[in-house]
N, C-alpha and C positions, 0 to 999 in steps of 0.2 A: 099532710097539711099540719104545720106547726100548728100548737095551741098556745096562747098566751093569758095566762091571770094577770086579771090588770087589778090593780086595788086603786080609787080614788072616791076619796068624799065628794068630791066635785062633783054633781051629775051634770053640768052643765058640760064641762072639759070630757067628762068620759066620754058621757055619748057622743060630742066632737070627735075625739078622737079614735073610735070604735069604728065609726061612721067614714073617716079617714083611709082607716086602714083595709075597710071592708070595700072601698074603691077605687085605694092604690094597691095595697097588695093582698090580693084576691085571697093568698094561699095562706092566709093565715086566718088564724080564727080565735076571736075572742072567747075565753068559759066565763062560766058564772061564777064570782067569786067564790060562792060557798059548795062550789062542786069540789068535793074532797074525794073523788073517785077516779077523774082524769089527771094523769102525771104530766102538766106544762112541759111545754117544750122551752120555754121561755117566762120569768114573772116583771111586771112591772109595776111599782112604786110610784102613786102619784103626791110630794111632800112630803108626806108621812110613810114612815116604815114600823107601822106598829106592829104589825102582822109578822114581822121579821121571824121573831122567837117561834112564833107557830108554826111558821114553814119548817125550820132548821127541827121541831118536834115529830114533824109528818116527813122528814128524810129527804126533801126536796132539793134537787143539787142543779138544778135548773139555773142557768145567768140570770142575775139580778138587775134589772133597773133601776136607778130613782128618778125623777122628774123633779127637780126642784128651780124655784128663784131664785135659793139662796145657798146654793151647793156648796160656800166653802162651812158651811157647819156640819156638811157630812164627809167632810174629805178623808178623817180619818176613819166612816166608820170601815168597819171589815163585815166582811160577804156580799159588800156592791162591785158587782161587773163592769157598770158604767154607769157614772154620774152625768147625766146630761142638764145644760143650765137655760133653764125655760125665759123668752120664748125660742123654740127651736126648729131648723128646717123640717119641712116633711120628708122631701129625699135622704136628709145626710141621717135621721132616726130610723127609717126603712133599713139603708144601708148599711147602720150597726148593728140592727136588729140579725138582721143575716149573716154579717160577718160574725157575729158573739156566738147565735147557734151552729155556727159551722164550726168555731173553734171547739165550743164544747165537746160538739159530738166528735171533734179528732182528739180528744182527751179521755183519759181512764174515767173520771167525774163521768162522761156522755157515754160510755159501755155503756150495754142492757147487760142486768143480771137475774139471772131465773133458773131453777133448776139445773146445777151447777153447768149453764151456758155461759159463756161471755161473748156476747153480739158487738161488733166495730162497725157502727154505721157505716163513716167515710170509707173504709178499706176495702168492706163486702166483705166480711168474714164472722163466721162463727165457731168459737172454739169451745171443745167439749173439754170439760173437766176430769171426765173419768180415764180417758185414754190420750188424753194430749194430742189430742185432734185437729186440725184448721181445717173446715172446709172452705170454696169458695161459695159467697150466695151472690143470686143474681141482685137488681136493681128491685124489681119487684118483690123480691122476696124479704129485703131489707126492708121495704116498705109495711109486707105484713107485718111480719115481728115488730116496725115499732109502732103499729097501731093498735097492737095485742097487748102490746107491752103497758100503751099509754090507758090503755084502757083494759087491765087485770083482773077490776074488780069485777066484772062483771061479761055478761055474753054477748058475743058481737055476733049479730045478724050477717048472713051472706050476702046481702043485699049493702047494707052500711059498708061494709069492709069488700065490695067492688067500686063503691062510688068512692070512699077515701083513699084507693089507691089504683081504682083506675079512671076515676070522673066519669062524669056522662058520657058513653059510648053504643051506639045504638047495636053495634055488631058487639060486645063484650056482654056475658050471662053470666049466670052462678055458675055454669058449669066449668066457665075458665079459672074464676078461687078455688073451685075442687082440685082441680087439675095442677093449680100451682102448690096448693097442700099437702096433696099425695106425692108431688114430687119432694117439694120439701122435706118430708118427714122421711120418704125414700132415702135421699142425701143426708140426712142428720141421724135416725136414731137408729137406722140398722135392726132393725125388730129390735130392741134392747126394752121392755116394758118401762124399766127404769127412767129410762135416756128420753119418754115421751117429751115432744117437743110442744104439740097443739094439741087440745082435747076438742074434739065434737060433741057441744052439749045442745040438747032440742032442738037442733036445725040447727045452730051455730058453733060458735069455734072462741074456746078460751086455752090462754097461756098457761100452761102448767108452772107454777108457779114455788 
């Protein structure tokens, strides 16, 4: 599930648009601005890009949005993705929204890097740094790592991490995330201590980072 930081003084426009997105496209999900723990899959700008500096502080490589009325006074700035000039269709912003993160992640910018990994979303590969390694990863496996990834600081529950990467399913348990972990790590770290890929902390599973 992509995430997207939205920044807008407007609370009228935001919760509009929040409220938009969470009944046209389902699979995305708004954070809360001051969650400084989850890495966007996506940020967007509403008028104001005050926030810019902060981002570009916290290493954020995420596509940028702006929203404005008056886009041509941001035309020059640099680190917007896409300028869209308000007001704007629902479909045709959905529709950048997806092409922009699809670009990213088939760029070096959209690699996951951790523990000298480099993860290629679009491709299904992950390469190891120590031994110039590619292996191939499945769909779901691409999905763990980048819900590990988005979320590093901290411990993800086995429970969380079947509903975000395999939604509600009444025949899917924790014991099929076991199942895909211990394969995973079978396929990536080769017993190397080093080369750990997932850690199991308290019932759950953090990125080694």
């Amino acid at each position: 599930m992509p995430d997207i930081l939205f920044f807008s003084e407007n609370n009228d426009f935001y919760n509009d648009l929040c409220e938009q997105i969470s009944l046209y496209a389902k699979e995305y999900h708004v954070i809360d601005k001051n969650d400084s723990e989850t890495v966007p899959d996506l940020i967007i700008f509403d008028e104001d890009i005050e926030h810019l500096d902060e981002l570009h502080h916290r290493n954020l490589k995420a596509p940028i949005f702006l929203l404005s009325s008056q886009p041509d006074i941001y035309k020059e700035q640099k680190g917007i993705s896409n300028l869209i000039s308000k007001p704007f269709s629902l479909k045709d912003f959905l529709d950048k929204l997806q092409a922009s993160i699809s670009l990213f992640e088939n760029s070096e910018s959209g690699y996951l890097h951790f523990n000298r990994y480099i993860v290629k979303p679009v491709s299904k590969e992950i390469f190891n740094e120590r031994n110039g390694e590619t292996i191939k990863l499945t769909e779901k496996e691409v999905y763990i790592l980048k819900y590990l990834y988005k979320m590093q600081n901290r411990i993800v529950g086995k429970n969380e991490l079947l509903q975000e990467v395999w939604g509600y399913s009444p025949d899917v348990t924790t014991h099929t995330i076991e199942t895909h972990i211990y394969r995973l790590r079978q396929k990536v770290e080769h017993d190397d201590i080093s080369a750990q890929l997932i850690l199991t902390v308290d019932g759950g599973y953090q990125l080694k980072v």
